[in-house]
C-alpha positions as CSV (number, residue, x, y, z in Angstrom):
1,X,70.6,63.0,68.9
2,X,74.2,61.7,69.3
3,X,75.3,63.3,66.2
4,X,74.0,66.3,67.2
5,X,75.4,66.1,70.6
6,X,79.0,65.8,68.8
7,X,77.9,68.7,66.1
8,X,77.7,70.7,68.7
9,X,80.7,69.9,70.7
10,X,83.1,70.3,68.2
11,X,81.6,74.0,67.7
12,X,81.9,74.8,71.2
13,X,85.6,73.3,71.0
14,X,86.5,75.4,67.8
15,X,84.8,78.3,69.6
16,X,86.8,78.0,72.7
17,X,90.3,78.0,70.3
18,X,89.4,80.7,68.2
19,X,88.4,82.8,71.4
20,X,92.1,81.8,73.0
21,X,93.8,82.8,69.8
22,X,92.0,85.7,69.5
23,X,92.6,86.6,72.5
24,X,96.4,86.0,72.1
25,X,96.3,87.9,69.3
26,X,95.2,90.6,70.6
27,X,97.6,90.6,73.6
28,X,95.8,89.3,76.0
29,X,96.4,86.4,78.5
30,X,94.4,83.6,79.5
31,X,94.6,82.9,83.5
32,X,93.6,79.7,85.1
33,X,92.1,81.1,89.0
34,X,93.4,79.1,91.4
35,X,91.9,77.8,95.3
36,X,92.0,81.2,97.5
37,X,92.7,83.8,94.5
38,X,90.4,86.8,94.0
39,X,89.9,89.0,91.6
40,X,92.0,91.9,93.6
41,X,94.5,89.9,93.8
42,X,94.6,88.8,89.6
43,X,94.6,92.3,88.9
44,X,97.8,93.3,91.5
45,X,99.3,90.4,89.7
46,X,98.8,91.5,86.1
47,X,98.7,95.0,86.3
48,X,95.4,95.6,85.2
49,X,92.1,96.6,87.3
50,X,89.3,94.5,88.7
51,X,86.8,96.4,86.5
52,X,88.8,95.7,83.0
53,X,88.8,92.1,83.8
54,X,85.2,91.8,84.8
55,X,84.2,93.6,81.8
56,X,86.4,91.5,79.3
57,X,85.0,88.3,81.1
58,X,81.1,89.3,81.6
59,X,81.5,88.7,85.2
60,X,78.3,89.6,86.9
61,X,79.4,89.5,90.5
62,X,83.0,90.1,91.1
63,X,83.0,88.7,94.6
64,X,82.2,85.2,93.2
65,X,84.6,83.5,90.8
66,X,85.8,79.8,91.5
67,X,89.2,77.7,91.4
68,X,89.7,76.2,87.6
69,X,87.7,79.7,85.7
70,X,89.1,80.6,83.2
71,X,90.1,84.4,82.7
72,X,91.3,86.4,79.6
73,X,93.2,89.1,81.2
74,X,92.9,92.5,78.9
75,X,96.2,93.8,76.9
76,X,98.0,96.4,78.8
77,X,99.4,94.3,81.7
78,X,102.7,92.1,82.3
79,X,103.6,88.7,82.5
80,X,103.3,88.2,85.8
81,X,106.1,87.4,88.0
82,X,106.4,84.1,88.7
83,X,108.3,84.3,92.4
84,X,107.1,87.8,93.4
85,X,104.4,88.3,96.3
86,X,101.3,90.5,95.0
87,X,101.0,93.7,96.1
88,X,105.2,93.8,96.7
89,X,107.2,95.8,94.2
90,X,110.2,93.9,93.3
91,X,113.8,96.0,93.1
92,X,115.3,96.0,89.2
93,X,116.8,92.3,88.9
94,X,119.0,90.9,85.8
95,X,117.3,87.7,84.9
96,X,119.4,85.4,82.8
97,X,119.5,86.6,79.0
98,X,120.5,90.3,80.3
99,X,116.9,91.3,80.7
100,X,116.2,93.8,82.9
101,X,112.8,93.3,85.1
102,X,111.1,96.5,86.3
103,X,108.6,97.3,88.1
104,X,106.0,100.3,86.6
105,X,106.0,103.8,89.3
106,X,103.2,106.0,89.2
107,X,103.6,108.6,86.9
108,X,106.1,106.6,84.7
109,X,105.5,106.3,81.1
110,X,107.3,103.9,78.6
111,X,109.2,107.1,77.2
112,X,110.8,107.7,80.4
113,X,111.4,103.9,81.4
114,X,112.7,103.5,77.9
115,X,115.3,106.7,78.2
116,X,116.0,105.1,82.0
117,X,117.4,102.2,80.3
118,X,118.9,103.2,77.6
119,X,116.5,101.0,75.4
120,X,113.4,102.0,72.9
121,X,109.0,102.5,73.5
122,X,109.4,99.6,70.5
123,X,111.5,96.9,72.3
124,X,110.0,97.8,75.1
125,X,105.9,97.3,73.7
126,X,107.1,94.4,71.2
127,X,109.0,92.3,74.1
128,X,106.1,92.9,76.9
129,X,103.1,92.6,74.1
130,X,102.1,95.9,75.0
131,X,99.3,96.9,72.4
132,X,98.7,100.5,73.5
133,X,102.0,102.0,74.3
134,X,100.4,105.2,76.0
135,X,98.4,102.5,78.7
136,X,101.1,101.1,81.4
137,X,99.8,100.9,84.9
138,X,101.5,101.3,87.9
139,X,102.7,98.1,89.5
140,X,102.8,96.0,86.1
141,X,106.1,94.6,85.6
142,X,108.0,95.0,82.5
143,X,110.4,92.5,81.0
144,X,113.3,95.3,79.4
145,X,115.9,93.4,77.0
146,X,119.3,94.6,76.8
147,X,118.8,97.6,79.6
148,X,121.4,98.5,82.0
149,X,120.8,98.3,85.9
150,X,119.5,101.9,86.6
151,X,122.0,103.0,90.2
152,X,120.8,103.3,93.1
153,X,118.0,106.0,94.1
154,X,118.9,109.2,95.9
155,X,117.2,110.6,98.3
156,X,117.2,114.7,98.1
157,X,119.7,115.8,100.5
158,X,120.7,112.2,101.7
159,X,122.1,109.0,100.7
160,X,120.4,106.0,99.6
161,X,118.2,104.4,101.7
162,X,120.2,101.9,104.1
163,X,119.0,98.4,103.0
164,X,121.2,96.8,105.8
165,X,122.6,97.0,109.2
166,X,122.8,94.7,112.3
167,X,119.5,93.0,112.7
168,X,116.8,94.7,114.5
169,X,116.8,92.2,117.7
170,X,112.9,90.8,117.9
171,X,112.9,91.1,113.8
172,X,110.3,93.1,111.8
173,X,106.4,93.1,113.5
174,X,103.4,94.5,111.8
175,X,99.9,95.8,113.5
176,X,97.4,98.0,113.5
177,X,95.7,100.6,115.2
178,X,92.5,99.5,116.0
179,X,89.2,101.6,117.7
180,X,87.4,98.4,118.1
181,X,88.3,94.5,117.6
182,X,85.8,93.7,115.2
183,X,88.3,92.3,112.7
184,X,90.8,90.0,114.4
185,X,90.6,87.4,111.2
186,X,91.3,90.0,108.6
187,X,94.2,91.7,111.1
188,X,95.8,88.3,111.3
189,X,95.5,87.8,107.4
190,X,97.2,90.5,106.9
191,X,100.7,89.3,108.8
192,X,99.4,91.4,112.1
193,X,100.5,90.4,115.2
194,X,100.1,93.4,117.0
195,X,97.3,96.1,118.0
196,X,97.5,100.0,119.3
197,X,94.8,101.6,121.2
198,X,96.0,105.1,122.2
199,X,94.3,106.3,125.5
200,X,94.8,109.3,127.0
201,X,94.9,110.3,130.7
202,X,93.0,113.0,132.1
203,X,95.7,113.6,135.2
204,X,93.0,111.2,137.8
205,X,92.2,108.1,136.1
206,X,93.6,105.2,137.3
207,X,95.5,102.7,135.0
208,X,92.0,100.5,135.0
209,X,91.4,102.5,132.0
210,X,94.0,100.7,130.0
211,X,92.8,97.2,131.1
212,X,90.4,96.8,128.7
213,X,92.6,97.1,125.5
214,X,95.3,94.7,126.7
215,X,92.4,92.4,127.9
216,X,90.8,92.6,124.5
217,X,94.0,92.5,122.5
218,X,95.1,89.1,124.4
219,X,92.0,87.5,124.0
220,X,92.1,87.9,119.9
221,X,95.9,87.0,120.0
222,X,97.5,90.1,119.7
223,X,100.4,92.0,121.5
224,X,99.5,95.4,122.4
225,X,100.8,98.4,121.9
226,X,99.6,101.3,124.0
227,X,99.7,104.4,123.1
228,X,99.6,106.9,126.7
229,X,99.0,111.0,126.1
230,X,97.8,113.4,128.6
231,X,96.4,116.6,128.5
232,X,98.6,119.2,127.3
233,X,97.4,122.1,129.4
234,X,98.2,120.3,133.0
235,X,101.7,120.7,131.7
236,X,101.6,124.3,131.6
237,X,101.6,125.2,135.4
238,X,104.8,122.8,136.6
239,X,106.4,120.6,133.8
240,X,108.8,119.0,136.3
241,X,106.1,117.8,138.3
242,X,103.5,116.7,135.6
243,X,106.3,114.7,134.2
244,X,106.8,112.7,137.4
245,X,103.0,112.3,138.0
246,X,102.8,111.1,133.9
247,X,105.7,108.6,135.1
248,X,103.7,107.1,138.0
249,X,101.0,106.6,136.1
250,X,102.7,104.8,132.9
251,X,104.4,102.6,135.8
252,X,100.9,101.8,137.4
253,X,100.0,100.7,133.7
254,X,103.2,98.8,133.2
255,X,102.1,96.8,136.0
256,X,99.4,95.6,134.0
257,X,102.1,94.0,131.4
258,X,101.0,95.7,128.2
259,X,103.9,94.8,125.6
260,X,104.9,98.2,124.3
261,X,103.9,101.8,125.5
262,X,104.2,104.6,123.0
263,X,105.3,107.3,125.2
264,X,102.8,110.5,124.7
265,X,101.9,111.7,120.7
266,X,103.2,114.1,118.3
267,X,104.5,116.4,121.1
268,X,106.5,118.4,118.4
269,X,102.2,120.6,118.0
270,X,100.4,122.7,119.8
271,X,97.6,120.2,119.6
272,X,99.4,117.7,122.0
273,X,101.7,120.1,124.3
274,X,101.7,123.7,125.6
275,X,102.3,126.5,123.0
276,X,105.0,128.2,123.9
277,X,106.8,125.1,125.6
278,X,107.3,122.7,122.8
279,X,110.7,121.9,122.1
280,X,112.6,118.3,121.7
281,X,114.6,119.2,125.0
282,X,111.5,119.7,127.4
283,X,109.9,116.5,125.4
284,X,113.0,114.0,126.5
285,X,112.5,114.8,130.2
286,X,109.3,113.3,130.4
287,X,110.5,110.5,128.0
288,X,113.3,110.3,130.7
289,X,111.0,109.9,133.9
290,X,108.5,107.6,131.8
291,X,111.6,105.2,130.7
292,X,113.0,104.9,134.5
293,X,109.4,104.3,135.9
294,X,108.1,101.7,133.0
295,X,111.5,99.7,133.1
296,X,111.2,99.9,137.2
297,X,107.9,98.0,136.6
298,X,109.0,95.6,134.2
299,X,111.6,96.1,132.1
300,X,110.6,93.7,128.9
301,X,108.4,96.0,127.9
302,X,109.5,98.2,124.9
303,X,109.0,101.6,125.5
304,X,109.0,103.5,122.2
305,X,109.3,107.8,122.0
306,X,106.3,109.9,121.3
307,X,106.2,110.2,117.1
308,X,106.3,113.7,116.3
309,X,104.0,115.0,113.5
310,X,105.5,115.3,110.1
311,X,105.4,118.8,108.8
312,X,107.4,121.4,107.5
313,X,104.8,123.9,108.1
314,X,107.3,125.6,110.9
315,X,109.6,126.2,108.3
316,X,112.4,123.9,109.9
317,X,112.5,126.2,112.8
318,X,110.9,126.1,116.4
319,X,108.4,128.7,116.6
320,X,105.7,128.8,119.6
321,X,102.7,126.5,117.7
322,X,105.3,123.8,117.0
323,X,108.6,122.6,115.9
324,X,108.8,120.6,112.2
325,X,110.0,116.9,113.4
326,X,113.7,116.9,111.9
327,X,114.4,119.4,114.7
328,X,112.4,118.3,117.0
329,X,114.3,115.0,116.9
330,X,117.5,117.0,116.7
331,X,116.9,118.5,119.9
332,X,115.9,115.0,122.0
333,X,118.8,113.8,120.7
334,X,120.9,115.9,121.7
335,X,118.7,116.1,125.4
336,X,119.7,112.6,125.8
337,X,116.7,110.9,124.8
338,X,118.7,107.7,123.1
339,X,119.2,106.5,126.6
340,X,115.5,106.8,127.5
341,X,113.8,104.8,124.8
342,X,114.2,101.2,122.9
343,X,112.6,102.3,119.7
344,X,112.4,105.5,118.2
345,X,108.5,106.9,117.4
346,X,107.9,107.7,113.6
347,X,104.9,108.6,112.0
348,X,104.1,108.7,108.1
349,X,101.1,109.4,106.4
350,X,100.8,112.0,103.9
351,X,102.1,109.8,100.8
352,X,100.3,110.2,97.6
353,X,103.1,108.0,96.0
354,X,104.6,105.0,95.9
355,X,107.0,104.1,99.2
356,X,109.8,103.7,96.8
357,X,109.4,107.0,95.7
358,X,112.0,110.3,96.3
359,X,110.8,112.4,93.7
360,X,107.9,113.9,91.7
361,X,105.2,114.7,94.2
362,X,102.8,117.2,92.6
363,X,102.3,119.1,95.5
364,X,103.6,122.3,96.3
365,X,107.3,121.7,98.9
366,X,107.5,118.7,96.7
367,X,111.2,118.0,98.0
368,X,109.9,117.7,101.8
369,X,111.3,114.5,103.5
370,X,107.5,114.1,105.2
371,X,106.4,113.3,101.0
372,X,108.4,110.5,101.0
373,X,108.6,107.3,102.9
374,X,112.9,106.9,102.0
375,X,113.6,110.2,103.2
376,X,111.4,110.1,106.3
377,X,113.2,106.3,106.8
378,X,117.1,108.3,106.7
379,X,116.1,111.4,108.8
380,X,115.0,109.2,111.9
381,X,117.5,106.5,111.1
382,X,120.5,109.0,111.0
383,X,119.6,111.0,113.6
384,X,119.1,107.9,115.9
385,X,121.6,105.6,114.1
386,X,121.9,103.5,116.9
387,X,117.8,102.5,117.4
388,X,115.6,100.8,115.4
389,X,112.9,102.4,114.1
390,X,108.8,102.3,115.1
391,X,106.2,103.7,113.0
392,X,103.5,103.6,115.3
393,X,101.1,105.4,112.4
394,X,102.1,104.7,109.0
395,X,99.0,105.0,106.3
396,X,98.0,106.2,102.9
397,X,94.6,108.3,102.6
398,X,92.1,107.5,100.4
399,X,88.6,108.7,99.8
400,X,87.1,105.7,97.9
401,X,83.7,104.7,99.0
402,X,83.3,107.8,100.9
403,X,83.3,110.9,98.8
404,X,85.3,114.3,98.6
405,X,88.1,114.6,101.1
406,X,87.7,117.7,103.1
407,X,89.5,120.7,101.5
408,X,92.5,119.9,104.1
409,X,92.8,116.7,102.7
410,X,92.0,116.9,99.5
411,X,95.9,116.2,98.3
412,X,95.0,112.4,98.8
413,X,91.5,112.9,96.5
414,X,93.2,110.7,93.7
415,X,94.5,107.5,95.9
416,X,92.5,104.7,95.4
417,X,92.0,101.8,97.7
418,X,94.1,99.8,95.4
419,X,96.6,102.2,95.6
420,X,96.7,102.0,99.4
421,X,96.6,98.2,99.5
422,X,99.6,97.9,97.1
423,X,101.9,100.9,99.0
424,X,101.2,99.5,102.6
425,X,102.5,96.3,100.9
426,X,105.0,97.9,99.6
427,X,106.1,99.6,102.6
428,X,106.5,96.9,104.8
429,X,108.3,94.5,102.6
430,X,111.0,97.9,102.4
431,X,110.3,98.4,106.5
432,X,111.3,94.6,107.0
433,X,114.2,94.2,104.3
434,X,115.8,96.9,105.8
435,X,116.4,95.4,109.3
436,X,116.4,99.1,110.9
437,X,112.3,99.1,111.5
438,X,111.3,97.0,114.5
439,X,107.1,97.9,114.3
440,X,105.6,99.3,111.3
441,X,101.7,100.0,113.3
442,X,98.8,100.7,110.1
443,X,97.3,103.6,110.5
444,X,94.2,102.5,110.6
445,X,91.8,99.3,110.7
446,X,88.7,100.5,111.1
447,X,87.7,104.1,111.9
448,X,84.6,105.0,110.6
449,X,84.6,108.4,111.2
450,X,84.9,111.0,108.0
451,X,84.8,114.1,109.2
452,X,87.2,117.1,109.3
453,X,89.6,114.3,110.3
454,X,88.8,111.4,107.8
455,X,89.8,108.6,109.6
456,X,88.1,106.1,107.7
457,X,90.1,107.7,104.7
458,X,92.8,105.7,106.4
459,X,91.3,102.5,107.3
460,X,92.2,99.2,105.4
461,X,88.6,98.2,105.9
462,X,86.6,100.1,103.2
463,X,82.7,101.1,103.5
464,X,81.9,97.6,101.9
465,X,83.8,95.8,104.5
466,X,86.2,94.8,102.1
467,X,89.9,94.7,102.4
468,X,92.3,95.0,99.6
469,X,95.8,95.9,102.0
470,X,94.7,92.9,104.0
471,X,95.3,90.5,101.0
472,X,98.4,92.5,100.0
473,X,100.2,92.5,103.2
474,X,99.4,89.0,103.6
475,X,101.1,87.8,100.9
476,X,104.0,90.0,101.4
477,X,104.7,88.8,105.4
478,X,103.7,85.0,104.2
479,X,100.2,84.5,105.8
480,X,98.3,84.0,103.2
């Protein structure tokens, strides 16, 4: 029995070597899972996806694997970086030995990264042991020998994106908007330290009606941004006086010492002010009444400008359905509005793209600013270059789990889940190393509504209560 034992020990042991050569052979790597790692998380790191390594490993349920497995990681991703947080894309960087480390783009293929720098698909495949030269992924990084630095990236119809200034005093916060508190743990994993709730007022309410989401928000540990809009059709009759009345009630809500307070919402539409009124000047006097009241109250709390809506659908012009933002923002600028506000009110969320991105969007106005996270980032940052910036919605649309977006939507139909955890990532590691972005606010945690308006389509909780952008933005902002 004891020979036998040994017999068959010693196949097991040769099995194990030829299955780790073969597998190096092949291109593959072997990875050891450490305490806390998931299988999300291996993939980001390698490049590869959840399903190719269950499938090379015969896992049967990829929610369970344990510190100490063993995992052969299929050819086609990178060494993975050793320093580099998952879901973050690192900039180019010359590691010693003039090798160039880059980080894969959607969209990129080794042709293109090869003619970037100045190398060949050959060096490229040999040095990275890239077996199938046609299968990169996005996010897999790519050791490049001999390549030169690629320059900065433009942004059409701008400079580079600023990657310094005077800090941003308070530093770089992250939250999310929430419509319940159901997931406090997975908020906090993910670097949040802050919530939204937008209410709106119906011109009678009393400030009671915000009570119970800065109640909620401090028992779970979070600050709380509120976002305050009204009804658009009271401001029709007298503008003067529904500002003022808008004021009094924003101070009766200061009083109740939320921390921030988001000063109406997207008032650059027809959907969220009078047709016929909108225009960036008639926007900053009720930012101006709502700064003197809320600071009157108490003055620590930031008081950030309404977002506009990002379109271009006006054309860049004013017409009576709406103004696109850049003028919009043009116009409260020059209305004064810098001296009614301590952080200026961005949204984004119509990327189908990486946040480092400036080109190639396949859709049609493909060289908007609203495409791109940069050029959205130096259009509020220029025109206000003496705020810091607040994205009080910032979110990337994905129908995974849920089905066909509706037609309106359906630009987003390819964006996976994983592609939404690894750009929110993304996005706030750019959002914080820039020192310009005070508040990046996810848009959203947890909608469940997919409608005509897919929420949900938005939310970093997915149908299976899963959440991939909470693991990725954790490990960018250091909480995990």
């Amino acid at each position: 029995m004891r020979r036998f034992i040994l017999i068959l020990s010693l196949l097991t042991l040769v099995f194990l070597i030829s299955s780790s050569v073969m597998a190096q052979n092949a291109g593959e790597q072997t990875h050891i899972v450490q305490p806390g790692e998931t299988l999300f998380r291996i993939s980001v790191r390698y490049g590869v996806s959840v399903s190719a390594i269950v499938q090379r490993n015969s896992i049967a349920n990829p929610n369970l694997i344990f510190a100490g497995q063993r995992l052969i990681i299929p050819a086609g991703g990178g060494a993975p970086p050793p320093t580099t947080a998952p879901g973050s894309t690192p900039q180019p960087t010359q590691p010693p030995g003039n090798v160039t480390t880059y980080t894969v783009q959607r969209g990129d293929t080794l042709g293109s990264i090869a003619r970037r720098f100045n190398t060949t698909i050959q060096d490229i495949a040999t040095r990275n042991r890239i077996t199938n030269p046609n299968r990169i992924f996005a996010g897999q990084v790519l050791q490049i020998s001999g390549g030169a630095l690629p320059g900065p990236t433009a942004v059409p119809g701008g400079n580079p994106v600023p990657t310094s200034s005077a800090p941003i005093a308070g530093g770089f916060e992250l939250g999310g908007h929430v419509f319940s508190f159901a997931y406090p743990a997975q908020m906090r994993g993910a670097g949040m330290t802050w919530a939204k709730v937008q209410i709106r007022w119906d011109g009678s309410a009393t400030a009671d009606i915000a009570r119970g989401p800065i109640d909620a928000a401090r028992s779970n540990g979070f600050k709380i941004l509120l976002g305050v809009v009204g009804v658009p059709d009271q401001i029709r009759a007298n503008p003067t006086q529904y500002y003022q009345n808008f004021a009094n009630f924003l101070a009766s809500v200061a009083s109740l010492n939320p921390d921030a307070i988001e000063v109406w919402n997207e008032p650059n539409i027809d959907r969220e002010w009078p047709s016929g009124q909108i225009s960036g000047g008639n926007y900053a006097q009720m930012l101006a009444a709502a700064y003197a009241a809320i600071k009157r109250v108490n003055s620590n709390i930031l008081v950030i400008s309404g977002a506009p809506a990002p379109t271009g659908f006006f054309g860049g012009r004013c017409a009576a359905g709406g103004c696109d933002d850049d003028i919009f923002i043009r116009q409260m600028r020059d209305a004064g509005a810098a001296n009614n506000m301590d952080c200026v009110g961005l949204h984004y969320n119509e990327g189908i793209l990486s946040p480092s991105r400036t080109s190639g969007d396949p859709r049609g106005n493909s060289g908007h600013y609203s495409r791109y996270y940069p050029t959205m980032f130096n259009l509020y940052s220029s025109t206000f270059p003496g705020k810091p910036l607040c994205f009080t919605e910032f979110g990337y649309l994905s129908p995974e789990g849920y089905g066909p977006l509706p037609a309106a939507f359906a630009w987003a139909q390819n964006v996976s889940a994983q592609d939404q955890a690894v750009w929110l990532a993304e996005a706030a590691r750019l959002a914080r190393d820039s020192r310009r972005v005070r508040l990046m606010i996810i848009w959203n945690v947890d909608s469940t509504d997919y409608g005509a308006d897919p929420q949900a389509g938005f939310a970093i909780i997915r149908p299976n209560n899963t959440c991939n952008a909470c693991v990725t933005l954790g490990a960018v902002l250091g909480s995990r």
